[in-house]
TORKOL-4160 file (C-alpha; in steps of 0.2 Angstrom, whole numbers, padded with zeros to 4 digits, m for minus):
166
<pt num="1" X="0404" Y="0254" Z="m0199"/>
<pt num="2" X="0410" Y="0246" Z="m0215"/>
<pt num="3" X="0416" Y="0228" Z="m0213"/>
<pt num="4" X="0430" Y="0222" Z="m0225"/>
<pt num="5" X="0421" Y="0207" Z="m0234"/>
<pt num="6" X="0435" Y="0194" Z="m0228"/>
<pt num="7" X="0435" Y="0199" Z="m0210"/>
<pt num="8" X="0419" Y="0194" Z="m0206"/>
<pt num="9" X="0422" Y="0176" Z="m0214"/>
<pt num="10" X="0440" Y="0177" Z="m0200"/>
<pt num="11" X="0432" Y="0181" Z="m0187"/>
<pt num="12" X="0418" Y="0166" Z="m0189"/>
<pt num="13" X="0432" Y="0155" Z="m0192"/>
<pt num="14" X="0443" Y="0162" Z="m0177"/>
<pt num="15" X="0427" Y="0160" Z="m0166"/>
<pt num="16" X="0425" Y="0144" Z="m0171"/>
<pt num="17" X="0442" Y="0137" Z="m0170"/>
<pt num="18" X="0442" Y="0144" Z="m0152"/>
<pt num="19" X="0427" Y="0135" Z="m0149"/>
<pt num="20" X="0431" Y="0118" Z="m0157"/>
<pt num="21" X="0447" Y="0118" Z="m0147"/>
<pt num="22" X="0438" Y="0121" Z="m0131"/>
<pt num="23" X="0426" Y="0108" Z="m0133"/>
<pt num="24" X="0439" Y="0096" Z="m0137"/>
<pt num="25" X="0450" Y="0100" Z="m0122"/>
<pt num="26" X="0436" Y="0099" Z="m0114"/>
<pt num="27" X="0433" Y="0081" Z="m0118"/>
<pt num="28" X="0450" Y="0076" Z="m0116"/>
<pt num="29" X="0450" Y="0079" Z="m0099"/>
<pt num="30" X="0435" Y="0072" Z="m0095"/>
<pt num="31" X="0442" Y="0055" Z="m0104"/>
<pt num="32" X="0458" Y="0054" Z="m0094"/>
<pt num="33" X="0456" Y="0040" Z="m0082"/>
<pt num="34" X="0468" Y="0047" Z="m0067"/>
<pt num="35" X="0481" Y="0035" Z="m0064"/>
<pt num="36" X="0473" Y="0016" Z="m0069"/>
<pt num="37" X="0485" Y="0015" Z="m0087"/>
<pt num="38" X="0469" Y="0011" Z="m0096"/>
<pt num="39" X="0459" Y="0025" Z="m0108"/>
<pt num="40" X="0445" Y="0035" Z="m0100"/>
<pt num="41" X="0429" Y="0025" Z="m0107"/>
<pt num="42" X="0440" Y="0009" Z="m0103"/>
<pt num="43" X="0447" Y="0014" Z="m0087"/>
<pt num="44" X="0431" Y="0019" Z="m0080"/>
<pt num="45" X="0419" Y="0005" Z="m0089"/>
<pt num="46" X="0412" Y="m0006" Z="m0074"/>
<pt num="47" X="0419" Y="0004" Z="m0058"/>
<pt num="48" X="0410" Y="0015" Z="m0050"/>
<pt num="49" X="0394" Y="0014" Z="m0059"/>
<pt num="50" X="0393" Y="m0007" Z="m0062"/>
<pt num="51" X="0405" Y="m0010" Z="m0048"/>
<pt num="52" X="0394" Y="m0012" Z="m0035"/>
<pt num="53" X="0377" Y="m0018" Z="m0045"/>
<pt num="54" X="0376" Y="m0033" Z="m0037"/>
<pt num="55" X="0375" Y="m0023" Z="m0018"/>
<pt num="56" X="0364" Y="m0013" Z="m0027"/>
<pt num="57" X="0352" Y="m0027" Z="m0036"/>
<pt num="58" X="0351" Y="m0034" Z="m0018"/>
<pt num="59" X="0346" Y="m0019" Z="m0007"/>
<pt num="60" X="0333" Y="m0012" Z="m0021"/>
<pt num="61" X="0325" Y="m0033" Z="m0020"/>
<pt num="62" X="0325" Y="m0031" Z="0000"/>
<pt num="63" X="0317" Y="m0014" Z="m0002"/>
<pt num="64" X="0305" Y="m0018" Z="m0016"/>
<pt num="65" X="0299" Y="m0035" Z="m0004"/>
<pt num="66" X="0297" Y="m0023" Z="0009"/>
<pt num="67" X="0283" Y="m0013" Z="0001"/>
<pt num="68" X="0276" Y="m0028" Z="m0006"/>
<pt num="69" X="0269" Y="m0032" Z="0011"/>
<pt num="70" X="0270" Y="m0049" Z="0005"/>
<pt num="71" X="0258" Y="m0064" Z="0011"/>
<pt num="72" X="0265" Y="m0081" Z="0017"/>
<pt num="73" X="0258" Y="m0089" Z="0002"/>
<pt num="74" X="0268" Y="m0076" Z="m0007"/>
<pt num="75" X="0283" Y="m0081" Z="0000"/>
<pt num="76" X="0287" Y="m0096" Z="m0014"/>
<pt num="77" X="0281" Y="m0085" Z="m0028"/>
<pt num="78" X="0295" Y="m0069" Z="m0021"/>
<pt num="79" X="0310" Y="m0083" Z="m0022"/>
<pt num="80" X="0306" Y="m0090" Z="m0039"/>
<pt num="81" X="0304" Y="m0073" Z="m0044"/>
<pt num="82" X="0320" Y="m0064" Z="m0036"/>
<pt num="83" X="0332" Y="m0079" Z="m0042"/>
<pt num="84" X="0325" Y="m0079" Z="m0060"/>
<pt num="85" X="0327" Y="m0062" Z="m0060"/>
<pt num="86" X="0348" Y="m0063" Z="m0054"/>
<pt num="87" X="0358" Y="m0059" Z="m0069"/>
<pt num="88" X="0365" Y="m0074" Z="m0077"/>
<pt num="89" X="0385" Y="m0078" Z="m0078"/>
<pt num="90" X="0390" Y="m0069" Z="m0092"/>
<pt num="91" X="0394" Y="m0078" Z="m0108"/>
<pt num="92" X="0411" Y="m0073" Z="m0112"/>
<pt num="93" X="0416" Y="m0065" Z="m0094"/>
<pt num="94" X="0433" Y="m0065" Z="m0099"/>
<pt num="95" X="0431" Y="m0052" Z="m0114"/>
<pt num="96" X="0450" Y="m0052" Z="m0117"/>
<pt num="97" X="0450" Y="m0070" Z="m0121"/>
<pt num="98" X="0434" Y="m0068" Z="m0131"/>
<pt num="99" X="0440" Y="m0054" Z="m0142"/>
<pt num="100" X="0455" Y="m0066" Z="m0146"/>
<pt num="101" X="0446" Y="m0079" Z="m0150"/>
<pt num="102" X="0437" Y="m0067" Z="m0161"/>
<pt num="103" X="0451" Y="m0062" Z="m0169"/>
<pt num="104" X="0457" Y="m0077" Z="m0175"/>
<pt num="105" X="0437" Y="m0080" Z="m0183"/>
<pt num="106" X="0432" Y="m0074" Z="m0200"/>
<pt num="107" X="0417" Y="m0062" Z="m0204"/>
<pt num="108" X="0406" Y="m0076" Z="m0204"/>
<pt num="109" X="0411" Y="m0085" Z="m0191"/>
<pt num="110" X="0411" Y="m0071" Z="m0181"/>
<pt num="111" X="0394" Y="m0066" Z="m0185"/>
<pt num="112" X="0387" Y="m0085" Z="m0181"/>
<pt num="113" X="0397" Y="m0083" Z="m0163"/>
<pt num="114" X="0386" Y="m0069" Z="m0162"/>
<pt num="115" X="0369" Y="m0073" Z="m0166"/>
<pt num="116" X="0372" Y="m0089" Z="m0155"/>
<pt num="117" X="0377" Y="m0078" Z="m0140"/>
<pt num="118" X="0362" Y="m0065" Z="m0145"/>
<pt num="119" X="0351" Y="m0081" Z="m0145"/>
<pt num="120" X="0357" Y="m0088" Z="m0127"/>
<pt num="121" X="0354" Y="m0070" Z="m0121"/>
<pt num="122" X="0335" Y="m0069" Z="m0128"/>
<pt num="123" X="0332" Y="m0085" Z="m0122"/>
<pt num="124" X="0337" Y="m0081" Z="m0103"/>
<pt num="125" X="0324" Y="m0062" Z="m0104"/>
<pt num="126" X="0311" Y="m0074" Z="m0111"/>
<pt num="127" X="0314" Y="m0086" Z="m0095"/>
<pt num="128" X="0314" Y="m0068" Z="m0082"/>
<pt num="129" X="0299" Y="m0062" Z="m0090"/>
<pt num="130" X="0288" Y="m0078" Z="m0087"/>
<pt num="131" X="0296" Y="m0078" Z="m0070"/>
<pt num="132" X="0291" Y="m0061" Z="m0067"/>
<pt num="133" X="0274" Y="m0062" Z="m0075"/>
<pt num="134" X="0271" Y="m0077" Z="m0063"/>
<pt num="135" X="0276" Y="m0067" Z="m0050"/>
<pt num="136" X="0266" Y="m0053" Z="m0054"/>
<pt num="137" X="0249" Y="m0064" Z="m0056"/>
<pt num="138" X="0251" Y="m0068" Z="m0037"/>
<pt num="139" X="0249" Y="m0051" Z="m0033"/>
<pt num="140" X="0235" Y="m0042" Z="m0027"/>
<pt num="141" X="0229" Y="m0027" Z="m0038"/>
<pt num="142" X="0236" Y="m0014" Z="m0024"/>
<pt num="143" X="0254" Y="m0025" Z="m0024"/>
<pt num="144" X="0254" Y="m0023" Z="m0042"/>
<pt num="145" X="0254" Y="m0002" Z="m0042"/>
<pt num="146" X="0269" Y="m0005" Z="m0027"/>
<pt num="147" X="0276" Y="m0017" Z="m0041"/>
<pt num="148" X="0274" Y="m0007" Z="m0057"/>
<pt num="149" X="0280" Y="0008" Z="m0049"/>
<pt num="150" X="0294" Y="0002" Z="m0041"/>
<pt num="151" X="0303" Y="m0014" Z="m0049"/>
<pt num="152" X="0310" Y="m0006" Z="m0063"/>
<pt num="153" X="0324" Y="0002" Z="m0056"/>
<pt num="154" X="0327" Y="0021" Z="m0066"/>
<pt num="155" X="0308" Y="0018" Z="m0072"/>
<pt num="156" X="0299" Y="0036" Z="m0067"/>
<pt num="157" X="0318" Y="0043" Z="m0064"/>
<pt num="158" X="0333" Y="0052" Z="m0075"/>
<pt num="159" X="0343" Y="0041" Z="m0086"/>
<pt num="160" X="0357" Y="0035" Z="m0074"/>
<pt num="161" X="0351" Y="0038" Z="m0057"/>
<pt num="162" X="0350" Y="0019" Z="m0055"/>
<pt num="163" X="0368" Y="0017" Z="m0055"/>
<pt num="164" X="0371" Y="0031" Z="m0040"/>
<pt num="165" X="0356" Y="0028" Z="m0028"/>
<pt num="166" X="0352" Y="0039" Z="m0016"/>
């Protein structure tokens, strides 16, 4: 069979289109957001899979204490431990205000807003981890494998399974 030199380059070009278009169809519908008004990342940002972290955080604590088989005398170290590690009020919870306030900052000071926010961040995983560490140093060696293996939530699992428990 004898190909006509330019055919082979249309039909790569035709498969490809054809593939390109699908992929972004594709991907538009899985952006749509149903009927929120918002775009698809946007609409869906903090629902279902941050929605209902704070339920979540709890139960996985209770469950966690649980298999801890914790000692009265652990009973202190387990509260400094499970408040420490509560997530802090967000800097900046209202994130419209803050990107107007950013957009009325230059480059500079939008960058010092920044690293000050980056710093109060650090500072707060610094304070967890010694709280944890605490923690952790009151255990016993067969509490510590409990704690290692299950205090990390999405640790040993698929990225993602942490936000849908089963």
């Amino acid at each position: 069979m004898k190909l006509i030199p330019g055919s082979v380059t249309k039909r790569a070009l035709m498969v490809g289109l054809i593939a390109g278009s699908g992929i972004l169809a594709a991907s538009s519908y899985a952006m749509t957001a149903g009927d929120t008004g918002k775009p698809g990342c946007e609409a869906r940002h903090g629902q279902t899979a941050h929605g209902n972290r704070e339920e979540y955080r709890a139960r996985h604590l209770s469950e966690l204490k649980e298999k801890l088989k914790l000692t009265p005398e652990q009973a202190a170290a387990w509260d400094t431990f499970a408040s420490a590690s509560e997530p802090a009020m967000r800097q900046g919870a209202d994130r419209k205000a803050m990107r107007g306030e950013f957009d009325t900052l230059s480059t500079p000071q939008r960058l010092d807003k920044m690293l000050a926010m980056s710093e109060v961040r650090h500072a707060g995983m610094v304070e967890r981890t010694q709280a944890i560490k605490r923690f952790y140093a009151q255990l016993s060696p067969e509490q510590q494998a409990v704690f290692d293996a299950e205090a990390m939530p999405g640790r040993h699992r698929g990225h993602g399974q942490h936000h849908h428990p089963s």
